[in-house]
N, C-alpha and C positions, 0 to 999 in steps of 0.2 A: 305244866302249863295247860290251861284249856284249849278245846278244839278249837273252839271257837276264838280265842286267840290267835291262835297258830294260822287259822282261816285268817281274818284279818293283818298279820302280817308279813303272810303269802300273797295277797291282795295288794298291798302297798306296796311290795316290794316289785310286782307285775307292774304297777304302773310307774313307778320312777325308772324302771329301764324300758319300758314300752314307748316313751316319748320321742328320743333322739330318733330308734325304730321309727316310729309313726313319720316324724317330719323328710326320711330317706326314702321309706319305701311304698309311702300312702300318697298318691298324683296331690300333687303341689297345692291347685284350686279350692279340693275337699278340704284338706289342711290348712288353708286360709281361712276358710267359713267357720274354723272351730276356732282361730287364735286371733283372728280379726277384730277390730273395735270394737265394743261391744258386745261381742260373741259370747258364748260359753264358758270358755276360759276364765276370757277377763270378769265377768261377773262375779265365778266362782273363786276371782281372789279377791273377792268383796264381801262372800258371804262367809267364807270360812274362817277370814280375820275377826270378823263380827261374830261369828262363833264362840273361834276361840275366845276373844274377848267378856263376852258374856259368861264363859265360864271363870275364866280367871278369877273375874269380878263377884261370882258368886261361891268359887270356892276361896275367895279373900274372907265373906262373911262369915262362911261356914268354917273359918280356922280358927274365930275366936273360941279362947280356953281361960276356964278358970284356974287351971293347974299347973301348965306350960305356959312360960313365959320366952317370946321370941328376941330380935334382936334389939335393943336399949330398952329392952323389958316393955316391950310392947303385946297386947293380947292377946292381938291378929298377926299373921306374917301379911307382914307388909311387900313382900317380893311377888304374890300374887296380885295385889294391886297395878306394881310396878309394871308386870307384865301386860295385863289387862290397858293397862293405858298406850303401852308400845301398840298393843293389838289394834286399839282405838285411831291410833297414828297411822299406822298402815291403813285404816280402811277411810283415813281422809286422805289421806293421798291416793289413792285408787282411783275416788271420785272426783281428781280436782277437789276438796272440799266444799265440794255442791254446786263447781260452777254451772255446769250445765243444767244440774238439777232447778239451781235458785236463777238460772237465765243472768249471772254473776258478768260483768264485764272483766278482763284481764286488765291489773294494775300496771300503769302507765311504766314503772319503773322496769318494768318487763320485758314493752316495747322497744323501751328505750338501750335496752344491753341485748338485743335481739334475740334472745331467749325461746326459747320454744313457749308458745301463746297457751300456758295452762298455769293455772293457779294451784300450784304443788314445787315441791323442791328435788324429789327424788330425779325429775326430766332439766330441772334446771344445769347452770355450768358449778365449778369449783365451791362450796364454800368458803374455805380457807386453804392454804397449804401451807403442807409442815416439811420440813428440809426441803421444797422443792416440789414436791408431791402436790398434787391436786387432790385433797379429801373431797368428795363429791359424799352425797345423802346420798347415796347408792350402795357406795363401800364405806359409809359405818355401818349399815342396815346388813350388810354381809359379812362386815365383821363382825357384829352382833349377832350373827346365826353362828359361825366358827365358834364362840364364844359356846355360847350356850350347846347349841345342838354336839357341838365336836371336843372341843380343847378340855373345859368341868368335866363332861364325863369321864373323859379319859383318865385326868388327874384323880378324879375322884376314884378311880380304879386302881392307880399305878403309885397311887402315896398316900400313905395311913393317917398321915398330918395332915393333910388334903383334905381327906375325910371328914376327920374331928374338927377340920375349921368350918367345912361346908355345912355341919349340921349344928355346930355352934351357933351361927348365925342360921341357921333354919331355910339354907339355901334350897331352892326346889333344883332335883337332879334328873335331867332326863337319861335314862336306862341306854345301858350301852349300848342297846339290837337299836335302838334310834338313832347313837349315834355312829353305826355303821351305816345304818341306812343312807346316814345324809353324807359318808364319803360316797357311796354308790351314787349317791344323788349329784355329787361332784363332778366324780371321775365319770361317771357315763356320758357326760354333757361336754369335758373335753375331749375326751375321748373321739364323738360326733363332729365335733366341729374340727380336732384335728384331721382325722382318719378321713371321715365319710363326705367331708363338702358340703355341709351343709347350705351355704347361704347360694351356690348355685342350681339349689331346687327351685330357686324361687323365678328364672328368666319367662317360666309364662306365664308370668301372673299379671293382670290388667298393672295399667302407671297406676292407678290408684295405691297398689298394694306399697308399690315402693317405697323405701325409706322409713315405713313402719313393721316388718317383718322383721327384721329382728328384734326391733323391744316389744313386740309379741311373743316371739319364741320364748323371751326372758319371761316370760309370764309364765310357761310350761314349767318352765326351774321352782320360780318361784310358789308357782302351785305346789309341787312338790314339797316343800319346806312348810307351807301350810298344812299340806295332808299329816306331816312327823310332829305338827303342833297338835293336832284333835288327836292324835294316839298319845302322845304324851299325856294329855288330859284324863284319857281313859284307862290309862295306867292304873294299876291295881294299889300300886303304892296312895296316888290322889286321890283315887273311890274313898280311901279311909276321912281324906280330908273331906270331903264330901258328905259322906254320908255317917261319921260317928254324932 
């Protein structure tokens, strides 16, 4: 492996345990200026979805082959697409889908089920429920990371059939050091909130902050799942898509 690999994912691996750290042991105030509305954070899980997105999208074009043929004998993989448009979903949901940007009003149907005042679904209540269960866009959006970042690799690892299906259909697999990374990225975050207390950092902070602190903190998680999306991309395996 190159250094400079190695460097990058010593880097990544520093900051998805350096979060929970940060929110326990860095004065509460400072740490709201970084995970607050519009802060830093939140923006950067606007630009890295957008990112990732555009790369998807561009290594969608760049997989057309005259030689290989992908799944129902299509020319492109089409799973780089697929991705690209999740990517594209996440980063309208980030922005309200330009409420604020476009000075958008919130849809009446909104108001009317008392909903949290933002034109997105991920902050909304239940979509449907299944035996009882509330599915909420939150947790398919997490299951959708289990999926990919965690559960594929693994199988992709631990069963030969697995395998030869995955690359049958021309599945893109993201490398096992990811998807350990995103158990770490997991377990460090319950870890924090069981152990460390986290949400009683938060007693000096102005009323303002209230009530929005923790689905900021979610935002630190979720950054993290971002960061294991642009390494995935730069995976040596995708450069080939890339650039043959």
């Amino acid at each position: 492996m190159k250094r400079a690999n190695i460097y990058g994912l010593l880097f990544i691996f520093l900051i998805i345990i350096s979060y929970p750290l940060l929110l326990v042991y860095v004065p509460s105030a400072k740490v709201w200026n970084l995970i607050r509305e519009d802060g830093i954070i939140e923006n950067l899980q606007v630009v890295f979805p957008f990112m990732a997105a555009c790369l998807f999208f561009y290594i969608f074009f760049k997989s057309k082959s005259k030689k290989e043929k992908y799944l129902f004998g299509t020319k492109r993989n089409y799973f780089y697409l697929l991705l690209g448009i999740f990517s594209l979903i996440i980063v309208g949901e980030e922005i309200n889908w330009g409420q604020r940007l476009f000075n958008m009003n919130t849809p009446d149907w909104i108001f009317e089920k008392g909903l949290v005042e933002e034109i997105n679904v991920h902050n909304q209540g239940p979509l449907f429920y299944l035996f009882g269960i509330p599915v909420t866009a939150g947790r398919i959006y997490f299951l959708a990371c289990i999926l990919f970042f965690l559960f594929i690799p693994i199988v992709n690892q631990v069963s030969r059939k697995a395998k030869d299906f995955f690359q049958l259909i021309s599945l893109p697999i993201v490398p096992i050091f990811i998807a350990i990374y995103f158990m770490v990225n997991i377990s460090s975050w319950q870890i924090a909130d069981k152990f460390l207390n986290i949400n009683n950092r938060w007693k000096d902070l102005p009323e303002y902050a209230f009530g929005q602190t923790a689905m900021e903190c979610d935002g630190l998680e979720k950054l993290d799942r971002n960061l294991l999306t642009l390494k995935f991309l730069s995976h040596e395996k995708v450069k080939k898509n890339i650039y043959s």
